[in-house]
TORKESE-439969 format. One record per residue: residue number from 1; x, y, z of N, C-alpha, C in turn. Coordinates in pm, whole numbers, plus 50000, padded with zeros to 5 digits. Each point is the difference from the previous one (the first is absolute). Example, Ala and Ser with C-alpha at 12.3 -4.5 7.8 and 13.67 -1.06 7.14 Angstrom:
residues 2
1  51319  49431  50780  49911  50119  50000  50090  50120  50000
2  49965  50105  49928  50082  50119  50006  49923  50109  50073
end
This chain:
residues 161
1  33428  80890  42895  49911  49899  49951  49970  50030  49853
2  49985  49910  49942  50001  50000  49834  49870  49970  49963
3  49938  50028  49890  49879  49974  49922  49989  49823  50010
4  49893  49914  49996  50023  49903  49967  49864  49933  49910
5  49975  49913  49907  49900  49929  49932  49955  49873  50088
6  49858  50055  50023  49905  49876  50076  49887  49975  49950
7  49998  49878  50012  49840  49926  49929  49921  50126  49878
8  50100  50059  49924  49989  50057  49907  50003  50157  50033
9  50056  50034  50116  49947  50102  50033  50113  50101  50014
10  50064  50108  49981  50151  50038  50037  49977  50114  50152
11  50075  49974  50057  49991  50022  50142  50104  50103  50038
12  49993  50112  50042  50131  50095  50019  49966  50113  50121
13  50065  50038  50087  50012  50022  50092  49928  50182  49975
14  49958  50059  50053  49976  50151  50019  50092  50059  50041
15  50043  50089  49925  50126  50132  50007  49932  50089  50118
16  50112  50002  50107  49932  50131  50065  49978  50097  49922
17  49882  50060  50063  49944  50111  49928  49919  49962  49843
18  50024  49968  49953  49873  49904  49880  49871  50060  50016
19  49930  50071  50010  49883  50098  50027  49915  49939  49831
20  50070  50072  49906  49942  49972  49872  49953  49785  50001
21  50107  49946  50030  49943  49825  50017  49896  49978  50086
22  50011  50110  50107  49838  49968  50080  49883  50053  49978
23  50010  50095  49940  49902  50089  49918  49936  49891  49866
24  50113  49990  49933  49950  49889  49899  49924  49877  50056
25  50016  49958  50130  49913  49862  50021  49905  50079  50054
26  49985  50081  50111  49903  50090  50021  49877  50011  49921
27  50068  50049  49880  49895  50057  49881  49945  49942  49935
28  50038  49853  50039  49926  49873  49880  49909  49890  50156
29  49965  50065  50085  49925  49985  50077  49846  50042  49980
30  49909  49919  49990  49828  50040  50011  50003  50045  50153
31  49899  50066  50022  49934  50010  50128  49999  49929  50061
32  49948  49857  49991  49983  49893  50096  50140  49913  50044
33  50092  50022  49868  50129  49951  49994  50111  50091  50169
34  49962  50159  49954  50066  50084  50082  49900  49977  50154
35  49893  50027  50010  49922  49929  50146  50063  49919  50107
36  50042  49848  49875  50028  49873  50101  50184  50040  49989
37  50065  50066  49957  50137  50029  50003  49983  50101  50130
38  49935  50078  49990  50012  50085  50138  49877  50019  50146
39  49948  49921  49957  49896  49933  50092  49928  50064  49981
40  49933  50148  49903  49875  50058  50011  50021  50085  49906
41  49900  50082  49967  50015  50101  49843  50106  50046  49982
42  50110  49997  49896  50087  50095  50011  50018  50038  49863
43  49930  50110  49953  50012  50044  49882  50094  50098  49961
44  50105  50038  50083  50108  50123  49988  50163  49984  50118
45  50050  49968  49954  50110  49969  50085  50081  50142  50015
46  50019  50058  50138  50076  50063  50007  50153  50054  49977
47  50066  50078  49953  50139  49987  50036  50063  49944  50081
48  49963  50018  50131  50071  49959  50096  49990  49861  50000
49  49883  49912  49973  49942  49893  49995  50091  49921  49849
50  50033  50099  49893  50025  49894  49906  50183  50001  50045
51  50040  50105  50056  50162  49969  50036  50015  49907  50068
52  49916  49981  50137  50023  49880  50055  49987  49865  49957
53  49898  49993  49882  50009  49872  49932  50107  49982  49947
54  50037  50122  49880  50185  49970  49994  50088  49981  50065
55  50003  49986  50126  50097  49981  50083  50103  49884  49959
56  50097  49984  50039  50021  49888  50014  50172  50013  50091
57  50028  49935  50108  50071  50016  50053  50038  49872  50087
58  50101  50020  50142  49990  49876  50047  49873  49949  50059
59  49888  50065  50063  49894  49969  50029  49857  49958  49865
60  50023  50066  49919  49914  49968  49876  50043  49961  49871
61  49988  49873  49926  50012  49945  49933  49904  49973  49908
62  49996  50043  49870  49862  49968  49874  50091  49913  49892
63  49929  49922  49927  50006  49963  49904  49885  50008  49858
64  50060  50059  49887  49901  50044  49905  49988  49827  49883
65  49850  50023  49957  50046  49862  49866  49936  50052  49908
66  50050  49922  49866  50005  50078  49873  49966  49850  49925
67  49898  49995  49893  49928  49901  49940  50083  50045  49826
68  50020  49889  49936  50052  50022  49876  49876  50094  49920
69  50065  50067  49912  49867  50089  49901  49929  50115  50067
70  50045  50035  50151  49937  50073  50073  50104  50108  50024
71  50010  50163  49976  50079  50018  50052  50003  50117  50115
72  49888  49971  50048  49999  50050  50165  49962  49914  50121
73  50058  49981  50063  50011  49940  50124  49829  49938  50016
74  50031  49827  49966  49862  49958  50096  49982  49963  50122
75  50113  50050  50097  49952  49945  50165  50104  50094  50068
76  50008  50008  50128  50066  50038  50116  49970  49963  50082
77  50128  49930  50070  49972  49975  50175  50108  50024  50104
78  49926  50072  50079  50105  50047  50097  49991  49936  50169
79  50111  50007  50069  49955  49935  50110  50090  50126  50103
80  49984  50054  50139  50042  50105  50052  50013  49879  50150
81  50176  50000  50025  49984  49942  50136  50043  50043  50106
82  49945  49909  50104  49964  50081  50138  50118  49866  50064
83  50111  49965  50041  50051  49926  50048  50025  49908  49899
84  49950  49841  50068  49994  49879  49888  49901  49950  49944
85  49884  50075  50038  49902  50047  49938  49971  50116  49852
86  49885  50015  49928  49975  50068  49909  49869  50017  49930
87  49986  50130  49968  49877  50021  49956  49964  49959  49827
88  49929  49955  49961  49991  49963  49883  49871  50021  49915
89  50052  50092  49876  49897  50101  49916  49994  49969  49871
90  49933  49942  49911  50055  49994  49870  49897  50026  49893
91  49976  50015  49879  49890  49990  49923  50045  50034  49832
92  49908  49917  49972  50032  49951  49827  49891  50084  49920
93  50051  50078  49930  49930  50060  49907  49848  49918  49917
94  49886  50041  49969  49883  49941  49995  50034  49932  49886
95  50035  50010  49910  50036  49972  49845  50035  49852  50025
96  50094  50008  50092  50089  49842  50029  49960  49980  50096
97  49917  49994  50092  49915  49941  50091  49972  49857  49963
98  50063  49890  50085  49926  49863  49974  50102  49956  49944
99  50102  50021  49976  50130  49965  49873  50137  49907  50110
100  49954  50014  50119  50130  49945  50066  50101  50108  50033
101  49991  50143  49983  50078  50076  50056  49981  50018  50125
102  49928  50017  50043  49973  50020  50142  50082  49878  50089
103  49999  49889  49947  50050  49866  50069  50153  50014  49966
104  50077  50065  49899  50110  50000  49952  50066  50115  50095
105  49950  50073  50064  50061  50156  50072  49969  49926  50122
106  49861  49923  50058  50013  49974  50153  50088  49913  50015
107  50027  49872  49927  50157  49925  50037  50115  50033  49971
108  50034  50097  49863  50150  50065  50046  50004  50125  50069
109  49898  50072  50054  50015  50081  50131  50038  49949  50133
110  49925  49879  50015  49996  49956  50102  50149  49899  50018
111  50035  49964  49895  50136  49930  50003  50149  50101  49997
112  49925  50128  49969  50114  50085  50036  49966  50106  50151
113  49929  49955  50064  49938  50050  50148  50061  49846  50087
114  49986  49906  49920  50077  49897  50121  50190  50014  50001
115  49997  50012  49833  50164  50032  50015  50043  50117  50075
116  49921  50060  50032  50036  50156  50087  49977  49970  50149
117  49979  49850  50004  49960  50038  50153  49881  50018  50056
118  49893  50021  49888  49833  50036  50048  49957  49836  50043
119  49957  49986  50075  49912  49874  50005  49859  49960  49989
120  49955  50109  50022  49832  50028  50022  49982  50114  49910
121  49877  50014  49898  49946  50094  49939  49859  50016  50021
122  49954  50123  50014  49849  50039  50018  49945  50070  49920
123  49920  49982  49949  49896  50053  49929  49857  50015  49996
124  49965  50182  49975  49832  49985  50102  49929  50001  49845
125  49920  49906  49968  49900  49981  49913  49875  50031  49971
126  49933  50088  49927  49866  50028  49961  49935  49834  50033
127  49879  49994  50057  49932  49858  50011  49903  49957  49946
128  49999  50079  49863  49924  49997  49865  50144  49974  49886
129  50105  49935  50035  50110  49991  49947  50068  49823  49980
130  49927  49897  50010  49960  49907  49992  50180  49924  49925
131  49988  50077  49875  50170  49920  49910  50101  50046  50086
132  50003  50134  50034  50131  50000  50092  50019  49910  50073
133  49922  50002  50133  50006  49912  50084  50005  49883  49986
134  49971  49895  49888  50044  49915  49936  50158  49979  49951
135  50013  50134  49926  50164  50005  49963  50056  50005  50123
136  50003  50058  50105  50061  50023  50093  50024  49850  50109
137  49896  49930  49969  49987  49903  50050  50114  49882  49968
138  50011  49997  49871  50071  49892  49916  50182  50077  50017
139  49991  50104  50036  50134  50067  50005  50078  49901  50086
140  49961  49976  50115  50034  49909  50121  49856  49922  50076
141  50063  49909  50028  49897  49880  50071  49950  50057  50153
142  50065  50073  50023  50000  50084  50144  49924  50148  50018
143  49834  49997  50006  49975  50115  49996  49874  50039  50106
144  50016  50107  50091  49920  50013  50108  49881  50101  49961
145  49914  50040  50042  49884  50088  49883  49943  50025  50155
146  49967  50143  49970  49891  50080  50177  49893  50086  49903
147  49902  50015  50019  49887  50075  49959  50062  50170  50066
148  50010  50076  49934  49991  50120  50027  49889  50061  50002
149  49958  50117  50073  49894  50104  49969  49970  50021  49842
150  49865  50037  49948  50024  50046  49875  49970  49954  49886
151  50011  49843  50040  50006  49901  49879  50151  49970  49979
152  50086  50018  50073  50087  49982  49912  50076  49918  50110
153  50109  49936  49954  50079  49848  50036  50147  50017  50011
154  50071  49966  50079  50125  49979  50013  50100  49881  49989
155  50053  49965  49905  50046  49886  50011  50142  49995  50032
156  50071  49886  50060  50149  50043  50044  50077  49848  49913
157  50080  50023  49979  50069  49870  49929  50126  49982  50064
158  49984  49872  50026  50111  49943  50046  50138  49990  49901
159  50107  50051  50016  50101  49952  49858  50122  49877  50091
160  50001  49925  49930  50122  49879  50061  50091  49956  49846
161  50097  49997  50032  50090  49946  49914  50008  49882  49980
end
């Protein structure tokens, strides 16, 4: 898969192993930014914890995006699947928060999770997280939502071709 330019945004796939590209979106995370990315404080990511974000294999798939004039990574999203199903994680650096990246990574993730065969994506949401779930919403017309323990929300998306 090749880099590609969307709604201004350039879009390119995560190198297995890429540790330093996840570190960089990592690090341009606030507190509240890193919270609703991992559902609760997370001020220190482990080793073991940041390899697996690098992952990327036949089961895990990320895509990084890159804003002109910027030159560290403003978003990542990854999705980890379980069948034709998939889990779906993503988050945009605070700087570019509000800019349409977030909407630019959930539809070509999700359009490269249907070309693979995924049909359904899930994602568990902070429920003090209000734009995601919005973005996530507009991704597809098809979306089921359960209250979790916690405050926090699950939404599942339907993908159809």
């Amino acid at each position: 898969m090749h880099a590609r330019y969307v709604d201004g945004v350039t879009i390119r796939p995560l190198r297995n192993g890429d540790v330093g590209t996840v570190l960089a979106v990592l690090g341009r995370l606030g507190p509240r930014s890193r919270a609703q990315r991992f559902g609760g404080p997370k001020p220190r990511v482990s080793e073991g914890e940041l390899e697996q974000l690098a992952r990327v294999d036949r089961r895990r798939h990320a895509l990084v995006a890159w804003v002109d004039g910027d030159p560290e990574p403003a978003g990542l999203a990854q999705l980890v699947r379980d069948g034709a199903s998939a889990e779906l994680a993503f988050a945009v650096v605070d700087v570019h928060q509000g800019r349409g990246i977030g909407s630019v990574l959930a539809r070509e993730l999700a359009g490269d999770a249907l070309a693979a065969g995924i049909t359904e994506l899930r994602a568990t949401v902070t429920g003090d997280n209000p734009r995601v779930v919005s973005l996530l919403r507009r991704v597809t017309g098809s979306v089921r939502e359960t209250w979790l323990g916690g405050g926090q929300r699950e939404l599942v998306l339907r993908l159809e071709r």
